[in-house]
C-alpha positions in Angstrom: -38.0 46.2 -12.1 -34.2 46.5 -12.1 -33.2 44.5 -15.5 -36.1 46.7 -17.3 -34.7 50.1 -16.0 -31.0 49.0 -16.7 -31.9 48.1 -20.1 -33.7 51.5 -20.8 -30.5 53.2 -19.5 -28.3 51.3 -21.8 -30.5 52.9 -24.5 -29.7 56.3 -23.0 -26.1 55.1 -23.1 -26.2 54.1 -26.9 -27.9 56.9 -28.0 -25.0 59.1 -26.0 -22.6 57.5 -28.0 -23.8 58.3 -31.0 -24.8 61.5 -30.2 -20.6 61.8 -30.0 -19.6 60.5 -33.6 -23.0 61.4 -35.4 -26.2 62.8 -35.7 -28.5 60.3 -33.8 -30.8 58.2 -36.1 -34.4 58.4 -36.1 -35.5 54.8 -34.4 -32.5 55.6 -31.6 -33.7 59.4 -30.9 -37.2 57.6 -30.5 -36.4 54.8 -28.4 -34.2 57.2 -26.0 -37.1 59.6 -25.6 -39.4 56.7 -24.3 -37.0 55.3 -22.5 -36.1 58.8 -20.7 -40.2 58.9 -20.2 -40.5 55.4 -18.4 -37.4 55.6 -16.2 -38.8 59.3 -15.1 -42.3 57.7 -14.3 -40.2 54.7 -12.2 -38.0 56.3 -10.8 -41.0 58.9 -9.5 -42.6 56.3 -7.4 -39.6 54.9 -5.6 -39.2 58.0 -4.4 -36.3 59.5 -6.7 -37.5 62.8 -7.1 -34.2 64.4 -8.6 -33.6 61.2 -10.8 -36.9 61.9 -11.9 -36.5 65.3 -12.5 -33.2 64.9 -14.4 -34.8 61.5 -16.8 -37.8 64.5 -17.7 -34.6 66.8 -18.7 -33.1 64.2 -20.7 -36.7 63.7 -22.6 -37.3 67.0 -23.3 -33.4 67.2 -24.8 -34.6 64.5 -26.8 -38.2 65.1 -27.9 -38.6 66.3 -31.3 -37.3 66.0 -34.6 -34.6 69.3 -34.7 -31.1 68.6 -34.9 -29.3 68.5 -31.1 -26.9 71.2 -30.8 -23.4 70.6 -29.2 -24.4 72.2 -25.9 -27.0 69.9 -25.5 -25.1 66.7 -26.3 -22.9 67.9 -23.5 -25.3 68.5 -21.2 -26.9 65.3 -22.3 -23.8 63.1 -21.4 -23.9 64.9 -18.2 -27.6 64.0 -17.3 -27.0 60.3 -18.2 -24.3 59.9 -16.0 -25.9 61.6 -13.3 -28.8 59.9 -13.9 -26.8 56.4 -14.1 -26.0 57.5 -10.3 -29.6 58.2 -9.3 -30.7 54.4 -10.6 -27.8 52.8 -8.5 -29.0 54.8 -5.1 -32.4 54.2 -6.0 -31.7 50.4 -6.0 -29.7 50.8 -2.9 -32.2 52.6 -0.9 -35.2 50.6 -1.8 -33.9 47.4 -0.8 -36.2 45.9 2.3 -38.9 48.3 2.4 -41.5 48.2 4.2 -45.0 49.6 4.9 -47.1 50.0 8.2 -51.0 51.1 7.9 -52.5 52.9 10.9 -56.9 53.2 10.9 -58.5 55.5 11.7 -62.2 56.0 13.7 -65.0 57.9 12.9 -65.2 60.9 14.5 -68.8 63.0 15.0 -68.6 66.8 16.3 -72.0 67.4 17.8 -73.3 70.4 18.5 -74.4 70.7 22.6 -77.1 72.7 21.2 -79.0 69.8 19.4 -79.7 67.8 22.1 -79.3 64.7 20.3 -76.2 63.5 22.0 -78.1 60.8 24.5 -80.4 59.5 22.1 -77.5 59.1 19.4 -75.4 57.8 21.9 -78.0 55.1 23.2 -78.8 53.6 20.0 -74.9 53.6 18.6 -74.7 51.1 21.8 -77.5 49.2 21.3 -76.4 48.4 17.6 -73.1 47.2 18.9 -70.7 50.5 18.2 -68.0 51.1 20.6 -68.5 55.3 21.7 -66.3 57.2 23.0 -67.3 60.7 24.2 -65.3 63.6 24.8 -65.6 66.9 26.2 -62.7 68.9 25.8 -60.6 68.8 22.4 -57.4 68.2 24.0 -59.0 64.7 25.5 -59.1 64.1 22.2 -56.0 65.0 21.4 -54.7 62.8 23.7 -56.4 59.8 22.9 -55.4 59.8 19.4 -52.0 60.6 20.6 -51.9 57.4 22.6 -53.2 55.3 19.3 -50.7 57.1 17.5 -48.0 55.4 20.2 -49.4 52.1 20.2 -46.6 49.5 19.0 -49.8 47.2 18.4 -53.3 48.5 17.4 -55.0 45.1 18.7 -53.7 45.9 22.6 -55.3 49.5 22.4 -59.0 49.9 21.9 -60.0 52.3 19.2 -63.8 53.4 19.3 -65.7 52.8 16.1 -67.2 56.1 16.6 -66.0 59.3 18.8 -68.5 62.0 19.5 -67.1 65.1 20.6 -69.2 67.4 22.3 -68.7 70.9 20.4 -70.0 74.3 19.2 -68.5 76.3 16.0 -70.6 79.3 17.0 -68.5 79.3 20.5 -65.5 78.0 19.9 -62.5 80.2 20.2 -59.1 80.7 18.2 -57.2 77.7 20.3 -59.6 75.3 20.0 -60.3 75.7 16.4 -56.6 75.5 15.4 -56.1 72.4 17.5 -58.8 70.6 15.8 -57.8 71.8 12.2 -54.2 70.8 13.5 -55.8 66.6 14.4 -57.9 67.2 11.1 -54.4 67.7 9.0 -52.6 65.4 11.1 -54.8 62.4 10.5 -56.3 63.1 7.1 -58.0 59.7 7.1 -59.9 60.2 9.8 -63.5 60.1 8.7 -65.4 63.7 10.2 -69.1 64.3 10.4 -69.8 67.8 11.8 -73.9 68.4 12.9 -74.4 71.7 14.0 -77.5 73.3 15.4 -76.0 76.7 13.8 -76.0 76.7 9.5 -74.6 80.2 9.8 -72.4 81.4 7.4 -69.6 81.9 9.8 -70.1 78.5 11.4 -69.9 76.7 8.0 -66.6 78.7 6.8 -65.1 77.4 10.3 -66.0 74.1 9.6 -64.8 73.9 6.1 -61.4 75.4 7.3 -61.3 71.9 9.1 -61.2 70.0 5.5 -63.4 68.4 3.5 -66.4 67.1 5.6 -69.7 66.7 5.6 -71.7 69.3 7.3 -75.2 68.5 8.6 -77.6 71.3 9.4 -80.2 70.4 12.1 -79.8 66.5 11.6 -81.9 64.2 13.7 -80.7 61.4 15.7 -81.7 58.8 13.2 -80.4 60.3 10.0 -76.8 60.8 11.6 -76.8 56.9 12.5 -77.7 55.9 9.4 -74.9 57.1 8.0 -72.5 55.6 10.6 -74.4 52.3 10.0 -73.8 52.6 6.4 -69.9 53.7 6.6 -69.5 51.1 9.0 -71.2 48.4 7.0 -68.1 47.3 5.6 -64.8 45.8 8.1 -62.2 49.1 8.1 -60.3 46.5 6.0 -62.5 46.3 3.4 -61.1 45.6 -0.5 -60.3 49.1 -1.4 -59.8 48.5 -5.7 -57.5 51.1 -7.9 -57.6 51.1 -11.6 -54.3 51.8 -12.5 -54.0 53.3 -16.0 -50.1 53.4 -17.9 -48.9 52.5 -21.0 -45.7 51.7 -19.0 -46.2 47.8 -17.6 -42.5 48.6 -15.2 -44.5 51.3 -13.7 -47.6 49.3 -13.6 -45.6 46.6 -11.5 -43.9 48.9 -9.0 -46.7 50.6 -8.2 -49.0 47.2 -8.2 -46.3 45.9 -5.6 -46.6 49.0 -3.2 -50.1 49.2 -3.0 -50.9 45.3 -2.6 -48.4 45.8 0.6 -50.5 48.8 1.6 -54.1 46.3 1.3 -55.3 47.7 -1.6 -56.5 45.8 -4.8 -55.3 47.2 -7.8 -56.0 46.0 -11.3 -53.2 47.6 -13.9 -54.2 47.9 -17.5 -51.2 49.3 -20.0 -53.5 49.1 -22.9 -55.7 52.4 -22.9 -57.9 50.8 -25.9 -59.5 48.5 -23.7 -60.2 51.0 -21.2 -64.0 51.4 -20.7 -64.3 47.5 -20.5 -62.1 47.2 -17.9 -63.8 50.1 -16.0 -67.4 48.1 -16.4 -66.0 45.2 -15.5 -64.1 46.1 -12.6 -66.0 49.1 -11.4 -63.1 50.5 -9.3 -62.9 52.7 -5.8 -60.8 55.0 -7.7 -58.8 55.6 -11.1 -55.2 56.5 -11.8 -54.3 57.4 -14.7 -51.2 58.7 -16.7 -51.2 61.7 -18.9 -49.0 60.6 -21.7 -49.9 57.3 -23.4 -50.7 56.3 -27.3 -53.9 55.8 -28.5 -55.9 57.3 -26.0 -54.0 60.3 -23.7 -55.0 60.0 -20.2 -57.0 63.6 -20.3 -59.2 62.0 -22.8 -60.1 59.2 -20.4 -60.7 61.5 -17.9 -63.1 63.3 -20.0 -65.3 60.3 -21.0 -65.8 59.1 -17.5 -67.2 62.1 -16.5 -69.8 62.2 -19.0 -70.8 59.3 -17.9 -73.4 60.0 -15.1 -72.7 56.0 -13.3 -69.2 57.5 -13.0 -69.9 60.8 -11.9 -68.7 60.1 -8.2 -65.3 58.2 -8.9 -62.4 59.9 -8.1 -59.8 60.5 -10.4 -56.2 61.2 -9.8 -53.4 61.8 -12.8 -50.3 60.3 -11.4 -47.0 61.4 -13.6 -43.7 63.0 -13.7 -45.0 65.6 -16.0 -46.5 68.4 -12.8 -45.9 71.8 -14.2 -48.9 74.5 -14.2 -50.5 73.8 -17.6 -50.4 70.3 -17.4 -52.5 71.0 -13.8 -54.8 73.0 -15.1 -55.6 70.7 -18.3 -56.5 67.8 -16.0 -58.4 70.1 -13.3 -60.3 71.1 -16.3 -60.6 67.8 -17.7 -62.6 66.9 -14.3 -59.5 65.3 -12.3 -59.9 65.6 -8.3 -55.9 66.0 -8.3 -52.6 65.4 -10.1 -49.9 63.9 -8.0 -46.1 63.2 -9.0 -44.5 59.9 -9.0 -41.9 61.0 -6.9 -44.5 61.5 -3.9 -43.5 59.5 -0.9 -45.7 56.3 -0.1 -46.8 57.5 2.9 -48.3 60.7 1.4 -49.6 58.9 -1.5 -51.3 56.1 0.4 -52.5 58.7 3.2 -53.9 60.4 -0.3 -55.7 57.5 -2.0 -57.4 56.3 1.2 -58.4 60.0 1.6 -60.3 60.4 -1.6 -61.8 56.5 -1.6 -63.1 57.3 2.3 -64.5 60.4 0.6 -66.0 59.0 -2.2 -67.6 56.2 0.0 -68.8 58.2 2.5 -70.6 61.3 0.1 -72.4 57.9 -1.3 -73.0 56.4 2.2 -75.0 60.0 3.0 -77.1 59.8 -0.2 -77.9 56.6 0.6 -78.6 57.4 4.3 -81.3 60.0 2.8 -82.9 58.1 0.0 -83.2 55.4 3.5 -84.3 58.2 5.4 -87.1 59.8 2.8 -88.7 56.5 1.7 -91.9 56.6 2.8 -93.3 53.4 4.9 -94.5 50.7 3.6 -98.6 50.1 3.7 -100.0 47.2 5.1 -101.8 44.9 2.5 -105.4 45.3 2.4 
């Protein structure tokens, strides 16, 4: 994407000049403010948060219609030649980068008290899962530390399901904030906590863990059904983005990144033909941008989730534009988050796999019930 972003700052450049004779025309002041609000968007995902930061500067000292004052064409000059510096280390920087993936097992706390463990444990087997069981946390701990070390994933086993045996109601302050600490550490790891205890205390320490599913009193059958169904696909299953941006630059970068990462995105820079592509390609999860023509990318946001097929897609907003309001307007507009473009790929990808494993998994456990409540079928007469 280097010839576009060169060619946007050479508008930045022009428009600087003129800025220094003349009052800037009309079509120039335009074509500088867009081109400030692609190369802040670009420059966001390969990482150049103060390049960013400093092309969102020079679009605000350009948006509007009021004359600039001589302060700001000053400080104007100054932004484009700093930002001229950010764009050449940017290009530096990114040159031969490279992604590694790490995946993650399932991982079951149990409750000792349910005395489902053996059954569970049997029939997991018999269907072909690879078990792991551990007692203590720190076992654990260890295992996932020694995954974490592996130089190659195929030459260290790692169990389709771990079942750790363990009791919220018991548990003290160490043990609690070493599994919070594996919980934040790995956030992809997929967590299904069945507890014999649906206290109010007991669920408060289990949501301090993140957000997983709690089971109350499960049986044996219900919990493998939902392994069975989140293990129904290979871990390297098609994971699909829709990528919304009226910028096709940005479209490309971030295409480029996340095809590296596995991930199948389809990129659209045409808002108007928006709910098409969405029926069509009935995504894992949607990213969208907040500023576009035609259609803003709040608006999209809001007609998704009236639509009740739609209701479990995530959403993300990903943009240079971050501050408080703009948050709030896409919380309220039913987003799940709004991330910059500045975020570093490993938080980003650690992000998106996050919310699709969540997404998948809430509708692997509706469909484990609606499996688990259907009545048998009768026998013909």
């Amino acid at each position: 994407v280097k010839g576009k972003q060169m060619a946007r700052l050479g508008t930045l450049k022009q428009a600087i000049e003129q800025l220094q004779v003349e009052d800037i025309s009309p079509d120039l002041r335009n074509a500088a403010y867009r081109s400030a609000h692609s190369l802040a968007g670009v420059l966001g995902i390969f990482g150049a948060k103060k390049g960013s930061h400093t092309a969102n500067q020079i679009q605000t000292l350009m948006q509007g219609k009021a004359a600039i004052s001589k302060v700001d064409k000053l400080r104007l000059k100054e932004l484009v030649k700093r930002l001229d510096s950010s764009i050449s280390d940017t290009i530096e920087k990114n040159k031969g980068l490279t992604v590694e993936t790490l995946k993650m097992p399932l991982l079951l706390l149990v409750d000792p008290l349910l005395e489902i463990m053996p059954t569970m444990v049997s029939a997991l087997w018999a269907k072909g899962f690879t078990v792991k069981i551990s007692q203590e946390i720190t076992a654990l701990s260890a295992m996932l530390a020694a995954v974490d070390s592996a130089s190659d994933n195929s030459t260290h086993a790692i169990p389709d399901v771990i079942i750790l045996n363990f009791s919220f109601e018991n548990a003290d302050t160490k043990s609690l904030e070493l599994l919070r600490a594996l919980a934040h550490r790995l956030p992809s790891l997929m967590m299904l906590i069945c507890s014999a205890d649906g206290s109010l205390s007991s669920r408060v320490k289990a949501s301090q863990l993140g957000d997983y599913p709690f089971f109350y009193q499960p049986d044996a059958a219900s919990v493998i059904k939902t392994v069975e169904l989140l293990r129904s696909h290979p871990p390297t299953q098609t994971r699909k983005i829709l990528a919304v941006d009226d910028d096709p630059q940005i479209l490309q970068a971030l295409q480029t990144r996340l095809e590296q990462e596995g991930y199948q995105i389809v990129v659209l820079n045409k808002p108007v033909e928006f709910w098409q592509t969405l029926q069509t390609e009935a995504p894992d999860l949607l990213l969208l941008d907040i500023s576009m023509p035609d259609f803003t990318g709040i608006e999209l946001c809001q007609i998704v989730r009236q639509a009740p097929a739609w209701s479990h897609l995530p959403i993300v907003f990903f943009t240079s534009h971050t501050g408080d309001h703009i948050r709030q307007v896409a919380l309220n507009a039913g987003a799940d988050n709004l991330l910059e473009k500045s975020m570093p790929d490993s938080q980003l990808f650690t992000y998106l796999n996050s919310q699709i494993k969540r997404s998948h998994l809430q509708q692997a456990i509706q469909q484990a019930k609606a499996a688990i409540a259907q009545p048998p079928s009768l026998p013909a007469s």
